[in-house]
BAMIVEX-787414 format. One record per atom (N, C-alpha, C): atom name; x, y negated, z. Coordinates in steps of 0.05 Angstrom, whole numbers. Each point is the difference from the previous one (the first is absolute). Last residue first. Example, Ala and Ser with C-alpha at 12.3 -4.5 7.8 and 13.67 -1.06 7.14 Angstrom:
  atom      c1      c2      c3
     N     257      45     142
    CA      16     -24       1
     C     -15     -22      14
     N       6     115      -1
    CA     -18     -24       0
     C      18     -24       0
END
This chain:
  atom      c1      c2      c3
     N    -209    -184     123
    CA     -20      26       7
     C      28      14      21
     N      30     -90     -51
    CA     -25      -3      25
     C      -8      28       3
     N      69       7     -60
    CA       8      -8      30
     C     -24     -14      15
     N     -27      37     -82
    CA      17      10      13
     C      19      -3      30
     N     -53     -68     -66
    CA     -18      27       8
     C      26      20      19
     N      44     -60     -44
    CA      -7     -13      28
     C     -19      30       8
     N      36      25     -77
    CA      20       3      25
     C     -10     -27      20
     N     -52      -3     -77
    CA      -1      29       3
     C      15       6      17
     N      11     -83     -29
    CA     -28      -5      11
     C      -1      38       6
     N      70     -23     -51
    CA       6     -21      29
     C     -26       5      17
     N       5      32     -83
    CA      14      22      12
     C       1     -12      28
     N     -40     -61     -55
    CA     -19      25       1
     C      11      25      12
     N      54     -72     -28
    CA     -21     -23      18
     C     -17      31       8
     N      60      10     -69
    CA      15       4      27
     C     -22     -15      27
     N     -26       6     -84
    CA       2      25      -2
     C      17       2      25
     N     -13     -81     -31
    CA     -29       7       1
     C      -7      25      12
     N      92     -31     -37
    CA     -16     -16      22
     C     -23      17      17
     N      22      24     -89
    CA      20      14      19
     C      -8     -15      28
     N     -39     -40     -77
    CA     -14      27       9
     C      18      12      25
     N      29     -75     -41
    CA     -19      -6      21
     C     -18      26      10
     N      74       1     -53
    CA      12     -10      21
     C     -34      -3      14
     N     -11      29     -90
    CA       6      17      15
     C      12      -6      27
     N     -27     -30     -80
    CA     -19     -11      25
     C       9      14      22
     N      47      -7     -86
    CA      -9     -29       5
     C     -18       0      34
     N      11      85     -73
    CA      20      -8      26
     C       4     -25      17
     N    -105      42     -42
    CA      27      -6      -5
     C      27     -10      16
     N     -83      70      14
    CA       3     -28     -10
     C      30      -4      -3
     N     -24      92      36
    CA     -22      -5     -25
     C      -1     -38      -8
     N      48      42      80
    CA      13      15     -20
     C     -20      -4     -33
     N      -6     -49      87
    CA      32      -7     -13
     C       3      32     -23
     N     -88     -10      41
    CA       8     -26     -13
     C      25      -6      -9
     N     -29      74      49
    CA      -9      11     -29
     C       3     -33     -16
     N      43       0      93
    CA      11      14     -13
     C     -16      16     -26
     N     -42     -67      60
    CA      24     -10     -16
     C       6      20     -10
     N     -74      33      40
    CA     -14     -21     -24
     C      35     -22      -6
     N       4      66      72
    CA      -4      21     -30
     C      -4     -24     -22
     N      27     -31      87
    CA       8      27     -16
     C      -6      -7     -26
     N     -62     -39      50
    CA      27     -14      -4
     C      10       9     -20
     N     -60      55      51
    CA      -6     -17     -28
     C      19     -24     -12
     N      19      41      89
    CA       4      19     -26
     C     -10     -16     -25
     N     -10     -50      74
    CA      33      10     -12
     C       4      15     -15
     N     -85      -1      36
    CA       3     -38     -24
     C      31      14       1
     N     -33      65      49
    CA      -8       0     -23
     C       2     -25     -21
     N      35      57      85
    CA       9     -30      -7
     C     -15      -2     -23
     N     -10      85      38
    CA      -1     -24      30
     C       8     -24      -7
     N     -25      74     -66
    CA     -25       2      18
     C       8     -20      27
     N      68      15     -67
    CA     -21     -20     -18
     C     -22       7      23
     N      98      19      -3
    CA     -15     -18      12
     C     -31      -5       1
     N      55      53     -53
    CA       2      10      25
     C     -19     -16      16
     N      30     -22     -90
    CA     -26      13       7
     C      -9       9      26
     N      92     -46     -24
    CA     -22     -14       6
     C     -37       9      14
     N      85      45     -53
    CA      -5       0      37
     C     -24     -18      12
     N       8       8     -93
    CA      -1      30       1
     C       9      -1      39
     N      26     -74     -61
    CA     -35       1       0
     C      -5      22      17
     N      91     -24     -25
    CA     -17     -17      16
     C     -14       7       8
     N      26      59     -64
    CA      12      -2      26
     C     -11     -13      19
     N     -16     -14     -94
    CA     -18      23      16
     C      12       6      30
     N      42     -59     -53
    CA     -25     -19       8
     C     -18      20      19
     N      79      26     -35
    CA       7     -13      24
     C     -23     -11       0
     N      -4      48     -74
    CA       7      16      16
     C       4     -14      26
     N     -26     -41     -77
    CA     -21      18      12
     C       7      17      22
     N      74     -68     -31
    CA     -38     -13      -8
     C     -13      26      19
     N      93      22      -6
    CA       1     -30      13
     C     -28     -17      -1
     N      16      88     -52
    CA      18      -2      31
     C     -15     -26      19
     N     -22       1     -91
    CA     -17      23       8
     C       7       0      31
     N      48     -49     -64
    CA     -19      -3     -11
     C     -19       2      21
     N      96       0      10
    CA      -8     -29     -10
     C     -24       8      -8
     N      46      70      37
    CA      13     -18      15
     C     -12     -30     -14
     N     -25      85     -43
    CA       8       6      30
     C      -1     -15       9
     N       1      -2     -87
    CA     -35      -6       2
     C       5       2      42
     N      81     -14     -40
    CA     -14     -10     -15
     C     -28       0      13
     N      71      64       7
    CA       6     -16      18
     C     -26     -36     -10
     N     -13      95     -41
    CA      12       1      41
     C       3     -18       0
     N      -9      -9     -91
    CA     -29       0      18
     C       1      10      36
     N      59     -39     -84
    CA       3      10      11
     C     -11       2      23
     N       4     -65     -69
    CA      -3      21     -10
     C      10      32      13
     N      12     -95      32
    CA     -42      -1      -8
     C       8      35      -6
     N      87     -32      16
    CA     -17       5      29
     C     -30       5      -9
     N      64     -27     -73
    CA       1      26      18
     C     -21      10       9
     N     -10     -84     -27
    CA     -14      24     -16
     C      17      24       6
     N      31     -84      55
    CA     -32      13       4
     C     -12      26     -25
     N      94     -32     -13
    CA     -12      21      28
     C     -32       1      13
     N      27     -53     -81
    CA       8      25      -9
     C      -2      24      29
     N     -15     -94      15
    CA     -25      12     -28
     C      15      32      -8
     N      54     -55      50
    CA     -24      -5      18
     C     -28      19     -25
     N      85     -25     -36
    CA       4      20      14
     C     -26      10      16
     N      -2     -75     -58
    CA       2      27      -9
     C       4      22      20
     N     -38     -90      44
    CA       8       2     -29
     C       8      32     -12
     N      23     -51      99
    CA     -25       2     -15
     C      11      -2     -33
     N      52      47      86
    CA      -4     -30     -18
     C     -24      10     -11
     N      14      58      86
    CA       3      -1     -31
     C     -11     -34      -7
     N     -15      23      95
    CA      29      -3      -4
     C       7      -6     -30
     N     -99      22      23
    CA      13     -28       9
     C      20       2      -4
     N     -29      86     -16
    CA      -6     -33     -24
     C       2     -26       0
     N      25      73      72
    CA      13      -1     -27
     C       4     -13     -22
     N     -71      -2      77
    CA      35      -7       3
     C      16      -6     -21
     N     -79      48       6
    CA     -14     -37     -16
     C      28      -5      11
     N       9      95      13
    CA      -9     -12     -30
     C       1     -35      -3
     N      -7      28      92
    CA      20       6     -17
     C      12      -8     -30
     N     -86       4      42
    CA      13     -22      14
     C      30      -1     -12
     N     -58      78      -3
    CA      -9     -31     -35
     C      18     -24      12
     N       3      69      59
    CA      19      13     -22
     C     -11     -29     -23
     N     -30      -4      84
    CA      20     -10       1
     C      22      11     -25
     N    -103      17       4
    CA      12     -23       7
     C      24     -10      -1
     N     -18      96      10
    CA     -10     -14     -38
     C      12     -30       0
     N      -7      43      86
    CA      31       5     -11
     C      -6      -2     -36
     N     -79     -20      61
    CA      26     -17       4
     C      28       7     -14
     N     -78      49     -13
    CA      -1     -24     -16
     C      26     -12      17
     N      -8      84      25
    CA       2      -5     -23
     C       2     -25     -15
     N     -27       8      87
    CA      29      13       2
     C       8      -9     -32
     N     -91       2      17
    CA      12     -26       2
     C      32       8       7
     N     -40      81     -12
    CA     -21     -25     -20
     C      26     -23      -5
     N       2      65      72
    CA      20       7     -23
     C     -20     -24     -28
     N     -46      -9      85
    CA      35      -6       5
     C      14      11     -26
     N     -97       6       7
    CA       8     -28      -3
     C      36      -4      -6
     N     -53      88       9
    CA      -2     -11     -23
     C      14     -21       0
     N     -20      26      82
    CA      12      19     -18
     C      10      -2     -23
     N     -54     -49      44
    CA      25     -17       0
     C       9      21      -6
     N     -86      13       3
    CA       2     -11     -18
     C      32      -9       3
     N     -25      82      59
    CA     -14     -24     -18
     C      20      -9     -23
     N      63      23      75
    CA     -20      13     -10
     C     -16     -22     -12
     N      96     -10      44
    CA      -8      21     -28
     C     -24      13      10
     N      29    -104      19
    CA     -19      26      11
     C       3      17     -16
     N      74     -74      -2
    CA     -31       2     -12
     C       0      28       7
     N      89     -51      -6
    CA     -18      10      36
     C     -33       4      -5
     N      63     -34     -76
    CA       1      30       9
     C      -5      19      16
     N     -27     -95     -23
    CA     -11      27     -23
     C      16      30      15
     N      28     -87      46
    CA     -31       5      -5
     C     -10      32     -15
     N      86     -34     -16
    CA       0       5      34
     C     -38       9       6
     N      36     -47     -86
    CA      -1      36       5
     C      -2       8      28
     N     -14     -90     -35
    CA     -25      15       3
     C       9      28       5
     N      73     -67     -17
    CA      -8      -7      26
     C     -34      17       1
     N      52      -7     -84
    CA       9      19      16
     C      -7      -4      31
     N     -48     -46     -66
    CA     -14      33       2
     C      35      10      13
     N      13     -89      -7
    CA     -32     -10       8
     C      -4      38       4
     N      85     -22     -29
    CA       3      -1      32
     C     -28       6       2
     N       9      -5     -91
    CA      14      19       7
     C       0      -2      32
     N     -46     -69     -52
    CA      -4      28      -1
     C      10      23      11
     N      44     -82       3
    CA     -24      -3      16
     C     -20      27       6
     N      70     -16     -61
    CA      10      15      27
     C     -18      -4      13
     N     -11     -26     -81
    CA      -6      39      -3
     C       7       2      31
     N       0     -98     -17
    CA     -29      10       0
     C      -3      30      -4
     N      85     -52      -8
    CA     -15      -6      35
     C     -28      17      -3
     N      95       0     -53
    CA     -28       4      -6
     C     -19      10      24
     N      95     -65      -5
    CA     -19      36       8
     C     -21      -3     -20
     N      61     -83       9
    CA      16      33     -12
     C      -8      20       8
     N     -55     -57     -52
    CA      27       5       5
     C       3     -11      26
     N     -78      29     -73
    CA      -3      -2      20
     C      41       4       9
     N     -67       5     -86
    CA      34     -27       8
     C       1      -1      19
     N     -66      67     -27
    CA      34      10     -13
     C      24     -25       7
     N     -99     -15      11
    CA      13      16      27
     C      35      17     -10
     N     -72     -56     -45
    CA      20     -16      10
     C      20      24      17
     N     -89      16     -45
    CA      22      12     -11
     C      25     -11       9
     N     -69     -20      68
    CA      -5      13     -21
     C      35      12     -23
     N     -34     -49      94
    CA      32      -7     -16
     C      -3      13     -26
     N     -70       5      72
    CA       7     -17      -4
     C      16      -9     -31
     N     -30      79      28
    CA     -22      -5     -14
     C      12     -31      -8
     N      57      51      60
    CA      -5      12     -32
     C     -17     -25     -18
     N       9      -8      92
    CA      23     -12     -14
     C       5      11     -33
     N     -65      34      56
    CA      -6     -24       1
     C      25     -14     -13
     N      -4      87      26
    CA     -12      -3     -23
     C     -14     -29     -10
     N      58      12      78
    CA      14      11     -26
     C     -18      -4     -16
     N     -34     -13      77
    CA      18     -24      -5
     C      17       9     -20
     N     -54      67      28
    CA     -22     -21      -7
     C      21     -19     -12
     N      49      68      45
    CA     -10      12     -25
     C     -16     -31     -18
     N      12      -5      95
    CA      25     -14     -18
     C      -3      15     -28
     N     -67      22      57
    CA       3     -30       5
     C      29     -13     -23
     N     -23      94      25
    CA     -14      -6     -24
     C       4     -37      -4
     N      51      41      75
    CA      14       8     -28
     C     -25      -8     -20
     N     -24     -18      86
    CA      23     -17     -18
     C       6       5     -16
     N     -48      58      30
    CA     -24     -25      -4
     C      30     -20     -17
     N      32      85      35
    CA     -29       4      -9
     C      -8     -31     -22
     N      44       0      85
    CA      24      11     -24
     C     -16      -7     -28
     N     -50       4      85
    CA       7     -28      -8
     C      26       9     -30
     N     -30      87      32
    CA     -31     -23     -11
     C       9     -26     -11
     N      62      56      53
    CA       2       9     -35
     C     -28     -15      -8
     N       8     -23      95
    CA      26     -10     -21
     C       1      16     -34
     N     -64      36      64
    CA       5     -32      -3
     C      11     -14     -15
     N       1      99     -24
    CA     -12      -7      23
     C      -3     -23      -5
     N     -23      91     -53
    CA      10     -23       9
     C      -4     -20      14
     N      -8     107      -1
    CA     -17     -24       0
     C      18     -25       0
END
């Protein structure tokens, strides 16, 4: 069962996830002149490595059965696309940058894995898939849940900082339920 501290872990890590996908939406294709980090994959990268403490102290029964190798998955999708968008940040722009992305497109392990499927349905299903737990003692937190995470996976990337928000406001409301019972 996870505890206190893997909950607050938990919340921050989606908290700073949010402030990544916010610096995405911000800086749009700008994000290749980002110097001398690329502040918005590490955001990504600290935001789901600060949720494993959480996921791995999940109930093996029910529905978290399911939840922990789920979201296990998307986070290590996460930090593999995190990777990748590394790479493309370090490469000059122009031929080379075009010749390793049609590598990388045309090679469906690491391609549909780590930038399509990994990091969209698989970590969104993660999210979602503990939340349910909740749903007969936090029910507005669950609906939270569920109504950001089918919003960051069915609208566009532009909304997604506020969905993540929305989605940490609703895990926040499901762990009060919890420490008041």
């Amino acid at each position: 069962m996870p505890t206190r501290l893997d909950r607050g872990l938990f919340l921050a890590g989606l908290a700073i996830y949010a402030a990544g996908q916010l610096v995405i939406t911000l800086l749009g294709w700008e994000m290749q002149n980002q110097r001398p980090v690329d502040y918005a994959h590490w955001l990504l990268i600290i935001g789901v490595a600060l949720l494993i403490p959480y996921a791995a102290r999940l109930p093996r029964r029910g529905i978290e059965l399911v939840a922990c190798p789920v979201l296990i998955a998307g986070i290590i999708a996460v930090i593999g696309m995190c990777m990748i968008d590394f790479v493309f940040w370090a490469l000059p722009s122009g031929e080379v940058e075009n010749e390793v992305a049609g590598i990388l497109m045309a090679e469906p392990s690491l391609w549909a894995v780590f930038m399509k499927i990994g990091p969209n349905e698989v970590f969104m299903t993660g999210l979602l898939l503990p939340a349910l737990a909740f749903m007969k003692t936090a029910r507005i937190g669950t609906a939270l849940v569920v109504v950001s995470a089918l919003g960051i996976l069915f609208t566009p990337q532009m909304f997604n900082a506020g969905l993540y928000s929305v989605l940490t406001i609703g895990y926040w409301l499901c762990f009060e339920r919890l420490r008041a019972a």
